[in-house]
Residue frames as a rotation matrix with the C-alpha (Angstrom) as fourth column:
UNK 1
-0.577 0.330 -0.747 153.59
0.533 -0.540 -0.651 56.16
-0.618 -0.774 0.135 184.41
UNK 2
-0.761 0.354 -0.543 152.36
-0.562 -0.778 0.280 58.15
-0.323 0.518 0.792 181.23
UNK 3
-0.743 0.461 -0.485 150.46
0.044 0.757 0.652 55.12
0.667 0.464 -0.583 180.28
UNK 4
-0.652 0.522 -0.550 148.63
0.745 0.305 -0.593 55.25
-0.141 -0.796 -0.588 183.65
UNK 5
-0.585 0.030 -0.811 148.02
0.245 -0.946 -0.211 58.71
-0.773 -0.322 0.546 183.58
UNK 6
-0.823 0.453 -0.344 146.16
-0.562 -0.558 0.610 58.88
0.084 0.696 0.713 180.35
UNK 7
-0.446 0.776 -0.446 143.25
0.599 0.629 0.496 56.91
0.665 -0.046 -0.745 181.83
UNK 8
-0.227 0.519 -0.824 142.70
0.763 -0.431 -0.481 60.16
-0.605 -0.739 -0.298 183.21
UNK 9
0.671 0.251 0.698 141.12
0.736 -0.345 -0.583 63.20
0.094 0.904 -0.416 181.51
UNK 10
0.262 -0.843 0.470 143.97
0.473 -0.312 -0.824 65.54
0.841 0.438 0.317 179.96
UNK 11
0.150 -0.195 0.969 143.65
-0.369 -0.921 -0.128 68.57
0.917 -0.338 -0.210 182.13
UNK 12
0.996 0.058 0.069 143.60
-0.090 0.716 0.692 65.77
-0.009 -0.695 0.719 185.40
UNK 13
0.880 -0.436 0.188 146.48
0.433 0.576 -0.693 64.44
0.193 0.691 0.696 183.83
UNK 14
0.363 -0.358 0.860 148.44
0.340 -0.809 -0.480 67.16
0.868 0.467 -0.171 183.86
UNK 15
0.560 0.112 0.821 148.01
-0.569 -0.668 0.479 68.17
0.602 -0.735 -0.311 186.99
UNK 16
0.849 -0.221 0.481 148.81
-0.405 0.314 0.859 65.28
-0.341 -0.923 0.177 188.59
UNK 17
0.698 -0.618 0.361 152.00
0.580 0.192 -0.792 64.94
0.420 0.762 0.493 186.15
UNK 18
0.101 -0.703 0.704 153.54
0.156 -0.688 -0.709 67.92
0.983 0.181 0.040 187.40
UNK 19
0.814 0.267 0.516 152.73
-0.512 -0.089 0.854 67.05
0.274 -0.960 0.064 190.75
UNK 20
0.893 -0.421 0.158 154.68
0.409 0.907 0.105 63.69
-0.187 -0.029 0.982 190.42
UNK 21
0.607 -0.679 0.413 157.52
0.171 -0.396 -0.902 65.89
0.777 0.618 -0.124 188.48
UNK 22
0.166 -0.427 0.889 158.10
-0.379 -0.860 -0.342 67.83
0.910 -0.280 -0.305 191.73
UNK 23
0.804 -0.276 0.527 157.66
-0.229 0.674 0.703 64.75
-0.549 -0.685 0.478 194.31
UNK 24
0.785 -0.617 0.062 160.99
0.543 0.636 -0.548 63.17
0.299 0.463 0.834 191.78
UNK 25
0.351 -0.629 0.694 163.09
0.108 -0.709 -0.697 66.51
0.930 0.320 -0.180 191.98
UNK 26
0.152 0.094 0.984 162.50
-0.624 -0.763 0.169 67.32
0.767 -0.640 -0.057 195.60
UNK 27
0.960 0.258 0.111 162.60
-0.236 0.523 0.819 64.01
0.153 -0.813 0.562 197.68
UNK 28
0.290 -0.756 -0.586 166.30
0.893 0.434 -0.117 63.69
0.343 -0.489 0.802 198.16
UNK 29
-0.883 -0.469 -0.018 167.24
0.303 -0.539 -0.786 67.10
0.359 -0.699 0.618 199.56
UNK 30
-0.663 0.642 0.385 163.56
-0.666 -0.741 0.091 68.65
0.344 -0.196 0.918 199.75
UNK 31
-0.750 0.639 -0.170 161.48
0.400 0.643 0.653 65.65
0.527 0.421 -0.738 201.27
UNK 32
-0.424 0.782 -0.456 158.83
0.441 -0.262 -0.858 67.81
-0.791 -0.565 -0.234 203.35
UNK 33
-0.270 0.118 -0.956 158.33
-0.614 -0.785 0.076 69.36
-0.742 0.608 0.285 200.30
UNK 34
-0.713 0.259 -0.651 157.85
-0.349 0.674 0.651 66.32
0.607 0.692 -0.391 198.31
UNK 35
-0.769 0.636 -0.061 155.56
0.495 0.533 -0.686 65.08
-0.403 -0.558 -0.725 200.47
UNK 36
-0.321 0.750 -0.578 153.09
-0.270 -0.658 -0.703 68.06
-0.908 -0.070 0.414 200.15
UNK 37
-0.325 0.415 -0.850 152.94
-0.910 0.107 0.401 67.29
0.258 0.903 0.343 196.16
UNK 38
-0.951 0.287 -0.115 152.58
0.301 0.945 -0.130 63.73
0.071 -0.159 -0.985 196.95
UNK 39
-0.583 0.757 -0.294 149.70
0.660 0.230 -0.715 64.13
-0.474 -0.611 -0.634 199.02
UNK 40
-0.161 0.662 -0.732 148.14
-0.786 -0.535 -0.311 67.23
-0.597 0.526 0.606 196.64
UNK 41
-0.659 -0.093 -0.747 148.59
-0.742 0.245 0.624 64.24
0.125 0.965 -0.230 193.74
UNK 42
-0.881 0.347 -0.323 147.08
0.473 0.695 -0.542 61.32
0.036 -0.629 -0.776 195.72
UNK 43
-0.434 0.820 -0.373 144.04
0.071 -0.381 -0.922 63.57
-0.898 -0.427 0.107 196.39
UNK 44
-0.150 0.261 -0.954 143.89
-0.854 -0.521 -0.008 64.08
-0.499 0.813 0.300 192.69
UNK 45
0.159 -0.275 -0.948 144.60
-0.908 0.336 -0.250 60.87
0.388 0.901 -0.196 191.32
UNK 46
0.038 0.162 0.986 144.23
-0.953 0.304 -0.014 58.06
-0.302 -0.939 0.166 194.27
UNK 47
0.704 0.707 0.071 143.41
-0.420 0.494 -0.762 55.49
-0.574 0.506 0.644 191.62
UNK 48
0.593 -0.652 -0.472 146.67
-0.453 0.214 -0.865 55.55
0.666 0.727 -0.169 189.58
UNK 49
0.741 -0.565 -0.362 149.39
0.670 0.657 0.345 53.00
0.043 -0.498 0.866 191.32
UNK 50
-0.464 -0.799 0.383 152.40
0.611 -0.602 -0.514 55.42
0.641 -0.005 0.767 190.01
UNK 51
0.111 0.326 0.939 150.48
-0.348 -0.872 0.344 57.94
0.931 -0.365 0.017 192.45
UNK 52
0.939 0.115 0.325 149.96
-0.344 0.266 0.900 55.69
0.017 -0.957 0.290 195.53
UNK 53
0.353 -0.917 -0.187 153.90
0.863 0.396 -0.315 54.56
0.363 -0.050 0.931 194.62
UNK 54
-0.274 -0.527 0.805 155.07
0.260 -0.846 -0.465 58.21
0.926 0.082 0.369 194.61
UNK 55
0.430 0.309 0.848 153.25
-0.773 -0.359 0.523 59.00
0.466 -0.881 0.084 198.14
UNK 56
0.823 -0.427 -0.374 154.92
0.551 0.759 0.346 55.83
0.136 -0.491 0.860 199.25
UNK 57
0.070 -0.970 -0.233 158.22
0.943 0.140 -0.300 56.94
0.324 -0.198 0.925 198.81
UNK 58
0.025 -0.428 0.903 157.33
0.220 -0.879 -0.423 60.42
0.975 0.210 0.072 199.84
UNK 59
0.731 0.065 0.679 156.41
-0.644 -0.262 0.719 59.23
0.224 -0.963 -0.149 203.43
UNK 60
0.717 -0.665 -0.208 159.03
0.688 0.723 0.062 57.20
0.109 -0.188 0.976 203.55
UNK 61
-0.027 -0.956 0.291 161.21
0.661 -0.235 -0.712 59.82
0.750 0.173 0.639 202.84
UNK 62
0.080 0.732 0.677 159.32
-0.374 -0.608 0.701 61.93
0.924 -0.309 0.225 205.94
UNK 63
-0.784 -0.619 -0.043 159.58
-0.371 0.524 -0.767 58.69
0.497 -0.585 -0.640 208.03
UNK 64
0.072 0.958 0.277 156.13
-0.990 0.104 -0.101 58.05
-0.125 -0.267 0.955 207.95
UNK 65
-0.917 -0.394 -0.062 156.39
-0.398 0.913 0.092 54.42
0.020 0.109 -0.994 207.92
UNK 66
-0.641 0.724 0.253 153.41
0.494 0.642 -0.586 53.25
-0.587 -0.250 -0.770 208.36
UNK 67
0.383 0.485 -0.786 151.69
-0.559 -0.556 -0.615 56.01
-0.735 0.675 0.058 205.81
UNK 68
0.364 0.016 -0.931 153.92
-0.884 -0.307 -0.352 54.46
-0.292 0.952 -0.097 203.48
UNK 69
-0.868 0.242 0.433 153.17
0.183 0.968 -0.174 50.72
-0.461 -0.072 -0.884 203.95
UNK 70
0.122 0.993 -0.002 149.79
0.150 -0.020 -0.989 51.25
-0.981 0.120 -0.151 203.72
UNK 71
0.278 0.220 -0.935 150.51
-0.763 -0.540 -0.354 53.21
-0.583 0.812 0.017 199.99
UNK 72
-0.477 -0.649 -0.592 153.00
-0.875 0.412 0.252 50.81
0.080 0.639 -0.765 198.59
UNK 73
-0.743 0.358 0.566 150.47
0.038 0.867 -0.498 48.06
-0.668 -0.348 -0.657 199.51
UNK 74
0.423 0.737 -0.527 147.92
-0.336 -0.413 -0.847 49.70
-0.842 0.535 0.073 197.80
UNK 75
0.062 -0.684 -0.727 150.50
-0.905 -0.346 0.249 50.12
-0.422 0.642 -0.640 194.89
UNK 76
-0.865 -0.389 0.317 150.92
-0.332 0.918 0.217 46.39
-0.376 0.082 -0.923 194.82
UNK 77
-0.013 0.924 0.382 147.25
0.421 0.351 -0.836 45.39
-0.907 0.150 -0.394 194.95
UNK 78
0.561 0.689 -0.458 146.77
-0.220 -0.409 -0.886 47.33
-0.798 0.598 -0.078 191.63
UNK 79
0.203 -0.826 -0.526 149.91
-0.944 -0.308 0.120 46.25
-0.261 0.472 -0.842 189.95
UNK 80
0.952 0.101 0.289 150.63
-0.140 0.983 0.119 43.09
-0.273 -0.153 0.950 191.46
UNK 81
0.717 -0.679 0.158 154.01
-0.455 -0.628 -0.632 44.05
0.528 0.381 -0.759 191.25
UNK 82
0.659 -0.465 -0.592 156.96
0.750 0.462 0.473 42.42
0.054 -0.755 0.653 193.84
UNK 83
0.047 -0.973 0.225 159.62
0.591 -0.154 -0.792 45.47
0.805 0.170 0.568 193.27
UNK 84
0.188 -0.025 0.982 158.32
-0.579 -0.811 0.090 47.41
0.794 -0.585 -0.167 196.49
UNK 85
0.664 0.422 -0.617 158.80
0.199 0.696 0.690 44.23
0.721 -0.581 0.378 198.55
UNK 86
-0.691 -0.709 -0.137 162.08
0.661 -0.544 -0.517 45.58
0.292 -0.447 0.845 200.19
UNK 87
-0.697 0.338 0.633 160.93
-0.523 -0.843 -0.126 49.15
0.491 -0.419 0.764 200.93
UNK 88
0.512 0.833 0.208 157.77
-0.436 0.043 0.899 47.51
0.740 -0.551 0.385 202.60
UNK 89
0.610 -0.368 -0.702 160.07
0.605 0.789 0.112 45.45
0.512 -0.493 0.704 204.42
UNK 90
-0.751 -0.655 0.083 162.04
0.465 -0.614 -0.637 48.61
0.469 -0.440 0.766 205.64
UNK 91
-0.362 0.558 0.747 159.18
-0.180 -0.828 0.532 49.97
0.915 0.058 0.400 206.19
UNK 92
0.553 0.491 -0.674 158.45
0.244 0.678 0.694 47.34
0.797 -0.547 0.255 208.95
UNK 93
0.033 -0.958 -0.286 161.84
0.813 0.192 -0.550 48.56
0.582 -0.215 0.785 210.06
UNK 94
-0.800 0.249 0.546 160.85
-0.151 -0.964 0.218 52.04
0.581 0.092 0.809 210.60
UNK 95
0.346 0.906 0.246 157.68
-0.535 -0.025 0.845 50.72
0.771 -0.424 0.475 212.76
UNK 96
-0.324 -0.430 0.843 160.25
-0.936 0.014 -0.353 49.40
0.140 -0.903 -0.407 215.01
UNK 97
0.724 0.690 0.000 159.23
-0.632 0.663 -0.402 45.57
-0.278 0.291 0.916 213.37
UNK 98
-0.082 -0.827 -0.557 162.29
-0.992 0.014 0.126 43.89
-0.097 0.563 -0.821 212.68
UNK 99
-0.424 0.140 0.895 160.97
0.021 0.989 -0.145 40.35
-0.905 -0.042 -0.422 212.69
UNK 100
0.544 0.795 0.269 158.44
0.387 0.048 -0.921 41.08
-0.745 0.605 -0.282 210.29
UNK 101
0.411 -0.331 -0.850 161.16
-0.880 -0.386 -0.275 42.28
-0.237 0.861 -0.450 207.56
UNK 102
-0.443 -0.794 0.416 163.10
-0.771 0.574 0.274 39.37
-0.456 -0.199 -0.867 208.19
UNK 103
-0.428 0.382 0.819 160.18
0.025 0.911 -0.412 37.25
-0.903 -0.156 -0.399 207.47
UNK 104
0.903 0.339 -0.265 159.24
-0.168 -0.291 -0.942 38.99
-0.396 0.895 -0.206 204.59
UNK 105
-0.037 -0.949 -0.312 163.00
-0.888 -0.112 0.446 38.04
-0.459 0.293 -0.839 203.47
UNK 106
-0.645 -0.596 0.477 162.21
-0.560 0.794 0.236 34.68
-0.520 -0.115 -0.847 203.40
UNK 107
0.269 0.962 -0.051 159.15
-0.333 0.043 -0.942 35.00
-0.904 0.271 0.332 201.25
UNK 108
0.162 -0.063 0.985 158.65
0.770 0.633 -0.086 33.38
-0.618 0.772 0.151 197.89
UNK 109
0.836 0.546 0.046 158.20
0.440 -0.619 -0.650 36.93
-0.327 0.564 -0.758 196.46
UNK 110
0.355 -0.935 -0.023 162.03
-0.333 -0.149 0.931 37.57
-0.874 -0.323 -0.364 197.18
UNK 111
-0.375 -0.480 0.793 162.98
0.520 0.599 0.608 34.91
-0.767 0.641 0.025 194.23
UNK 112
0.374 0.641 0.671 160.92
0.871 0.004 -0.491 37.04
-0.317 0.768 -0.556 192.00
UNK 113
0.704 -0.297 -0.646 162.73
-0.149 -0.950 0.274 40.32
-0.695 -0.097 -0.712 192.53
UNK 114
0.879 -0.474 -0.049 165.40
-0.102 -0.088 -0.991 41.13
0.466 0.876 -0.126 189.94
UNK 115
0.004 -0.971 -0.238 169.32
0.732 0.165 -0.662 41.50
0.682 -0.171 0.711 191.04
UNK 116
-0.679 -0.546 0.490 169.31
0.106 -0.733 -0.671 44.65
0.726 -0.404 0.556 192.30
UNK 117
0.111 0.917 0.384 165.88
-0.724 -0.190 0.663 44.05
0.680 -0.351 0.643 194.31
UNK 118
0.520 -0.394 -0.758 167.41
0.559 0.828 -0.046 40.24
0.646 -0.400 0.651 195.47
UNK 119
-0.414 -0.896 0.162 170.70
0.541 -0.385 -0.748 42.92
0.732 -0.222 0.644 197.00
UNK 120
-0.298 0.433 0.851 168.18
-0.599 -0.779 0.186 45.56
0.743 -0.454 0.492 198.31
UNK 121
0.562 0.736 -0.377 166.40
-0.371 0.632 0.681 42.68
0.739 -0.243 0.628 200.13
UNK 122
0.223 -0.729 -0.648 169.39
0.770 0.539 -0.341 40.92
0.598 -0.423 0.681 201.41
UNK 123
-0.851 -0.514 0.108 170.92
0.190 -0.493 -0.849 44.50
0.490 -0.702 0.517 203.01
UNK 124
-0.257 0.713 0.652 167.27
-0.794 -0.540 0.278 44.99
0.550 -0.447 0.705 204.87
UNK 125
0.745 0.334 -0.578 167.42
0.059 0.830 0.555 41.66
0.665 -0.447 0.598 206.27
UNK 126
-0.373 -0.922 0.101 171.03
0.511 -0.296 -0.807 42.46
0.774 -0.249 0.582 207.34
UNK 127
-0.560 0.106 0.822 169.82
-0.600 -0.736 -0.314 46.30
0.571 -0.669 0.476 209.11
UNK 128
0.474 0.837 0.272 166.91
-0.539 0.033 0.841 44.05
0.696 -0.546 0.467 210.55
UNK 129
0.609 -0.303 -0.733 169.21
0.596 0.784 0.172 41.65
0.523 -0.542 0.658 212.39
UNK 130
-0.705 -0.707 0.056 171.34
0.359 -0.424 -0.831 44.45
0.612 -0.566 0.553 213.71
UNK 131
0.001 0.608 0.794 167.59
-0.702 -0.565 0.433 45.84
0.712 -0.558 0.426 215.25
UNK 132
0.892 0.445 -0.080 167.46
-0.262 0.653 0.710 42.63
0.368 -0.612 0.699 217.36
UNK 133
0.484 -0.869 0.106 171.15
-0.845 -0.432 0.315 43.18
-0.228 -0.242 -0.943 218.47
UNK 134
0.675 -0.328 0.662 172.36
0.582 0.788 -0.203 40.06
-0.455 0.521 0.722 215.93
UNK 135
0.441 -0.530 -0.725 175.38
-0.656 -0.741 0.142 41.92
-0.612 0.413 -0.674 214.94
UNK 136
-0.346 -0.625 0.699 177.17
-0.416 0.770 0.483 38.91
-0.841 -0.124 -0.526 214.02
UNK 137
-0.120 0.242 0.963 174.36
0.690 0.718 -0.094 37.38
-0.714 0.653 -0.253 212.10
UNK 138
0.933 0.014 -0.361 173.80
-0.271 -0.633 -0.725 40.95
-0.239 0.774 -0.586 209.71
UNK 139
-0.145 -0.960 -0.238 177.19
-0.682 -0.077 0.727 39.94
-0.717 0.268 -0.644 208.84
UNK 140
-0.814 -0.216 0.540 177.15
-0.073 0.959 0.273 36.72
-0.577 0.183 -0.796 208.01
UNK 141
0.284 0.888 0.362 173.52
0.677 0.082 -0.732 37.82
-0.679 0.453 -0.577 205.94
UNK 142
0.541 -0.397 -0.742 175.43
-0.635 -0.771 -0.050 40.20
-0.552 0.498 -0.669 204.15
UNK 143
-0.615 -0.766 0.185 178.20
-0.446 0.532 0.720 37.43
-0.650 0.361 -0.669 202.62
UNK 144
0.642 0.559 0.524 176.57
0.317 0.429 -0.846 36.18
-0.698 0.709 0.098 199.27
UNK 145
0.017 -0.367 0.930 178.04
0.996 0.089 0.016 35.91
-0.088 0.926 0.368 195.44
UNK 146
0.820 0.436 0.371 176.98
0.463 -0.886 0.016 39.41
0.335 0.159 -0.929 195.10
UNK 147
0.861 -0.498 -0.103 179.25
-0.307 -0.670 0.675 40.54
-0.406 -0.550 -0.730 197.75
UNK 148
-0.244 -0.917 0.315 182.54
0.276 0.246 0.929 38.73
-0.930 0.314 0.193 195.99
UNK 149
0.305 -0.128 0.944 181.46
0.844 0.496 -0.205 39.58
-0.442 0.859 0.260 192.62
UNK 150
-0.317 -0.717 0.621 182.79
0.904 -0.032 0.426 42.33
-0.286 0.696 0.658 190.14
UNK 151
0.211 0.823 0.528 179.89
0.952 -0.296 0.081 44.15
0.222 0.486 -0.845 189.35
UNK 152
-0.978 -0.205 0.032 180.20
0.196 -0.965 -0.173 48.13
0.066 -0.163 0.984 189.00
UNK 153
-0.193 0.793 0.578 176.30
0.326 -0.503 0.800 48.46
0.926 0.343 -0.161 189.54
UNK 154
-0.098 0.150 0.984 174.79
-0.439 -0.893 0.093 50.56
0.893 -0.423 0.153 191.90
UNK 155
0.736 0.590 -0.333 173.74
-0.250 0.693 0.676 47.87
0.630 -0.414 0.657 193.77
UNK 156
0.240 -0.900 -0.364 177.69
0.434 0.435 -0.789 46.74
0.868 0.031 0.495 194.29
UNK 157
-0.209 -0.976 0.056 178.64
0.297 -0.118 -0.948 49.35
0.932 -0.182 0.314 196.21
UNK 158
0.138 0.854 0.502 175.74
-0.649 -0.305 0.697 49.38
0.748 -0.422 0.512 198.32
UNK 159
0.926 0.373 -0.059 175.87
-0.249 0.721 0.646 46.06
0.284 -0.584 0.761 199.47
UNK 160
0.151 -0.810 -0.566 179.70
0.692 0.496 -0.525 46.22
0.706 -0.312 0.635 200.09
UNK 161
-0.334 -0.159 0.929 179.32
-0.509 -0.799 -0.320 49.45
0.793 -0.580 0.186 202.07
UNK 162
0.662 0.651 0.371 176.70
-0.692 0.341 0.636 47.52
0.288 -0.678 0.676 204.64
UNK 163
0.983 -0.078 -0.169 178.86
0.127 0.946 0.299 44.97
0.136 -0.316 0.939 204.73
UNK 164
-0.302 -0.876 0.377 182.06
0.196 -0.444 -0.875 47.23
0.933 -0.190 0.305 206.07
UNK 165
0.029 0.439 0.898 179.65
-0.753 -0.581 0.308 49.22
0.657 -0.685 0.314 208.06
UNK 166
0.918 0.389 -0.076 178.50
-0.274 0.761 0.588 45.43
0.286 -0.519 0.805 209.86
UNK 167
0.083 -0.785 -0.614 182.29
0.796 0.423 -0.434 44.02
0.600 -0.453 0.660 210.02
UNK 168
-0.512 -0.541 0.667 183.15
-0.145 -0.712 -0.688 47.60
0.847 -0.449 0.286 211.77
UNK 169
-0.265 0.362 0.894 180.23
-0.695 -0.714 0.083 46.93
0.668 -0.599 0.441 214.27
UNK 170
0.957 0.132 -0.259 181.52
0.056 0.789 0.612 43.65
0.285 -0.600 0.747 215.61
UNK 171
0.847 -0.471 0.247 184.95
-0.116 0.289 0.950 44.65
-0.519 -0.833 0.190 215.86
UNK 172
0.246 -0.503 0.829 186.69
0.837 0.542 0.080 43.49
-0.489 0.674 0.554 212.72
UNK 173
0.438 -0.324 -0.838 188.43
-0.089 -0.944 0.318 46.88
-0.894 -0.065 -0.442 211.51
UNK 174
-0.635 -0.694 -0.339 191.00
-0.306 -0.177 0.935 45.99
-0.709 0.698 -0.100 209.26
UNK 175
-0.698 0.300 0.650 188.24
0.576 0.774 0.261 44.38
-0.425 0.557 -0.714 207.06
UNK 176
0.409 0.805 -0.430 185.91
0.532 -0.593 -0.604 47.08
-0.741 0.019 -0.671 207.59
UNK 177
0.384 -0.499 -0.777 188.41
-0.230 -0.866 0.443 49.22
-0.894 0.009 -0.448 206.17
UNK 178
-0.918 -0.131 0.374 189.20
0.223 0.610 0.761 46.63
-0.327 0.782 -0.531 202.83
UNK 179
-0.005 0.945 0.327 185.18
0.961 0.096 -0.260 46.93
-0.277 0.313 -0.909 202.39
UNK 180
0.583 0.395 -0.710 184.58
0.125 -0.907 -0.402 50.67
-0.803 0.146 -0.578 202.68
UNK 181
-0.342 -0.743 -0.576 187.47
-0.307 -0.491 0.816 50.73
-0.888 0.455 -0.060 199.71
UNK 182
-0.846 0.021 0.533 186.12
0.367 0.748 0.552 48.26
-0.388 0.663 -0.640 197.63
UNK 183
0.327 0.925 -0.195 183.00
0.714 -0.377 -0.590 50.59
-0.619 0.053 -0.784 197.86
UNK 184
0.359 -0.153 -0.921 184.60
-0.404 -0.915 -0.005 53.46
-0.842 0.374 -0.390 197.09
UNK 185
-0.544 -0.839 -0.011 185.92
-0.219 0.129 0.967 51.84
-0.810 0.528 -0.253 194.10
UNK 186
-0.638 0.625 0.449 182.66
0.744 0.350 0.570 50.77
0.199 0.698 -0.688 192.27
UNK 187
0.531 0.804 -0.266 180.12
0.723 -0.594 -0.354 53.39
-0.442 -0.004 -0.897 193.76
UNK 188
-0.577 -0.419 0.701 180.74
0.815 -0.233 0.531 55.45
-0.059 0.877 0.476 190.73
UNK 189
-0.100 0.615 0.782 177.76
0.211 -0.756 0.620 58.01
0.972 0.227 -0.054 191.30
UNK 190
-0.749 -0.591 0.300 178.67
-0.004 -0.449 -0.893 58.61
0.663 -0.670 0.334 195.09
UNK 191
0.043 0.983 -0.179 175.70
-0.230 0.184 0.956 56.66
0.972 0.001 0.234 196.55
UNK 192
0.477 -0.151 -0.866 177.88
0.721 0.630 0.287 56.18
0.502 -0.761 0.410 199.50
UNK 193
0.639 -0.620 0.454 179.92
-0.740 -0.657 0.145 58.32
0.208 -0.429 -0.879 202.01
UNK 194
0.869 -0.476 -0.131 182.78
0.491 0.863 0.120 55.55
0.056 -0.169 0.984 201.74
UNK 195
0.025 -0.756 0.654 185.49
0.275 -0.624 -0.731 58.04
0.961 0.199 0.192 200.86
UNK 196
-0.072 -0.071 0.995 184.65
-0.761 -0.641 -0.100 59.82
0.645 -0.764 -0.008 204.78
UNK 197
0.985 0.080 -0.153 184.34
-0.029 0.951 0.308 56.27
0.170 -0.299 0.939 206.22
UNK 198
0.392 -0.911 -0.131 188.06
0.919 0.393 0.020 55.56
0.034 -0.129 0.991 205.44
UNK 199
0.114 -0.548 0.829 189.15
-0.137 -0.835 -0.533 58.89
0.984 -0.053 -0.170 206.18
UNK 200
0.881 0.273 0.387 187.50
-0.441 0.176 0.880 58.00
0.172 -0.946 0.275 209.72
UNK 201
0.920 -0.392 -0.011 189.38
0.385 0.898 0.215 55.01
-0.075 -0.202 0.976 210.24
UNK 202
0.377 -0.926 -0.031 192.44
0.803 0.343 -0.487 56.32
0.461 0.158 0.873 209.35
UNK 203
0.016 -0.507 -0.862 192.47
0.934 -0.299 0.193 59.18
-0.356 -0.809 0.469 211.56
UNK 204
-0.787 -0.341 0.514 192.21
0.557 -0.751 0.354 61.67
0.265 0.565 0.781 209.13
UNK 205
-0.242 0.469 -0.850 190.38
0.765 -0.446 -0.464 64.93
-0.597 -0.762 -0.251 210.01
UNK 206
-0.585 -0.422 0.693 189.14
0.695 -0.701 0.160 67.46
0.418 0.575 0.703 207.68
UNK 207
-0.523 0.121 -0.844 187.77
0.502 -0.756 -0.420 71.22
-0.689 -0.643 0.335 208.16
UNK 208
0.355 0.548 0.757 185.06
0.933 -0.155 -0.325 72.83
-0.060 0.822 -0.566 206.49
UNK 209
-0.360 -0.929 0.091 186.39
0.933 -0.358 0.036 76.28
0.000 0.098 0.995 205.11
UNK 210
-0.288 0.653 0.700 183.19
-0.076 -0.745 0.663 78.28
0.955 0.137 0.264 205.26
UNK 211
0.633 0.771 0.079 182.37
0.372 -0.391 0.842 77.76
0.679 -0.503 -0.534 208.60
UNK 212
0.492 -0.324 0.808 184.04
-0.102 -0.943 -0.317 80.54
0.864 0.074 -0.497 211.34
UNK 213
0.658 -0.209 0.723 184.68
-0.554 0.516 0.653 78.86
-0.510 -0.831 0.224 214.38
UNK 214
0.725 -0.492 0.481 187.39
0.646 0.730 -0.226 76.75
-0.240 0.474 0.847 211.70
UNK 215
0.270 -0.607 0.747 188.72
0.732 -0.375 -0.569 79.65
0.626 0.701 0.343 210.30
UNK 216
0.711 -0.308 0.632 189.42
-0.696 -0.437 0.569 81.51
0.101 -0.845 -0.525 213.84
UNK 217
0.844 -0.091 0.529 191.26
-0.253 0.802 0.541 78.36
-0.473 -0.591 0.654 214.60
UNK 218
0.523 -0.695 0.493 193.35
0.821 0.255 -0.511 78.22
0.230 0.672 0.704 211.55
UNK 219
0.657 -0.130 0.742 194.06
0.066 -0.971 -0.229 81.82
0.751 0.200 -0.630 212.26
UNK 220
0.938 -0.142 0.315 194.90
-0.346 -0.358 0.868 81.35
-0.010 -0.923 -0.385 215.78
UNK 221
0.565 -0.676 0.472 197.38
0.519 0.737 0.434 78.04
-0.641 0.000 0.767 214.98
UNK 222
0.533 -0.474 0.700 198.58
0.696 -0.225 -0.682 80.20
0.481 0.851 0.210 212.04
UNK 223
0.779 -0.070 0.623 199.81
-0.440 -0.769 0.463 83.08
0.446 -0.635 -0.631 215.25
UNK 224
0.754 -0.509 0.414 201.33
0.016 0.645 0.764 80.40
-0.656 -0.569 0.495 217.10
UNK 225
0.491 -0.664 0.563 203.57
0.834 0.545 -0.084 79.23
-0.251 0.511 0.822 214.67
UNK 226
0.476 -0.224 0.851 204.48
0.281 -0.877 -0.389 82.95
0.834 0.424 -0.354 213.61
UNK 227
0.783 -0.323 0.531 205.26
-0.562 -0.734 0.382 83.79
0.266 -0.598 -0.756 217.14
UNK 228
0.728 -0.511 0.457 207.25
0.161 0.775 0.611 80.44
-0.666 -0.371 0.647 217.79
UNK 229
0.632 -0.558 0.538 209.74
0.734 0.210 -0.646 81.34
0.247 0.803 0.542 214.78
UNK 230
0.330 -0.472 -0.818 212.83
0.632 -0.533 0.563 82.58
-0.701 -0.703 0.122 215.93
UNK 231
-0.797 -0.603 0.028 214.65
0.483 -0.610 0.627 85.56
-0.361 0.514 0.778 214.63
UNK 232
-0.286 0.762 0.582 211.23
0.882 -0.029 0.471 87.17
0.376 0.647 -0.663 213.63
């Protein structure tokens, strides 16, 4: 990205540097807020690919979908790149396209993608078969070497979460419920909510302690039990 960026002059540069800073920080809890830099950087800096990438993922993160096809295309054309081929392929998802990801699954560009891009690919071909109510087959598109193998990368516990989530939404519990562990055992930076998954399943219930309508309740059950004790 700094490489790109210095085909612009300094004080340019800059700007649209610290734009890009604040689209990185802000798009997982703040993304309306990443957007805006996006789109201030993009105005600045249209030309650079890392720019029309970043405004990808900030309408994506927005749910533009179609704003952020259009970028990550761009992105490609100047790059010639294959690692946004997923995300465009969700992105189809998100336009309410699920053929058209699917088919983009089966593209030559797919073989070109690394491991964790091959995984990313595979679980968007999955979500796309569950849009066309193929529960069954997002399973069965989910089941690959990947999914039996060892690995502790991020990737791992991704593609075994999807592939709980998919057994739970034909039916197949006790498996679901073997997967969502096996997640919770490699996703190592908490990329999942596998841990509240198998609480689900097992019935378990918890209470947040800050909010008041919980803690009236605890109060009330804590009465009960006081008055119910004899000799008191």
């Amino acid at each position: 990205m700094r490489q790109e960026l210095m085909s612009l002059p300094k004080t340019l540069a800059e700007d649209v540097a610290r734009n890009l800073v604040m689209v990185a920080r802000l798009l997982d809890d703040e993304p309306e807020q990443a957007y805006g830099y996006a789109r201030t950087a993009l105005r600045l800096a249209s030309r650079v690919p890392a720019v029309r990438e970043a405004a990808g993922f900030a309408a994506y993160g927005v749910e533009k979908y179609g704003e952020a096809l259009a970028e990550f295309r761009a992105a490609r054309r100047m790059t010639g790149s294959v690692e946004l081929w997923p995300v465009m392929a969700d992105c189809e998802r998100g336009l309410g396209r699920p053929e058209r990801a699917l088919a983009m699954a089966g593209e030559p560009e797919v073989r070109k993608l690394d491991k964790a891009g091959q995984v990313e690919m595979r679980l968007v071909a999955a979500g796309a078969r569950r849009d066309m109510g193929q529960a069954e087959a997002a399973v069965v598109t989910l089941q690959s070497p990947e999914l039996a193998s060892g690995s502790s990368q991020p990737w791992a516990a991704r593609l075994r979460y999807a592939y709980a989530d998919a057994l739970l939404a034909v039916g197949r519990e006790e498996e679901a419920r073997e997967w969502f562990a096996r997640a919770l055992e490699v996703d190592q930076s908490g990329t999942t909510n596998a841990s509240d998954r198998l609480a689900e399943l097992d019935g378990v219930e918890f209470t947040d302690a800050l909010d008041p309508e919980a803690e009236s309740a605890f109060d009330d059950e804590a009465d009960r039990e006081t008055e119910a004790r004899p000799g008191d």
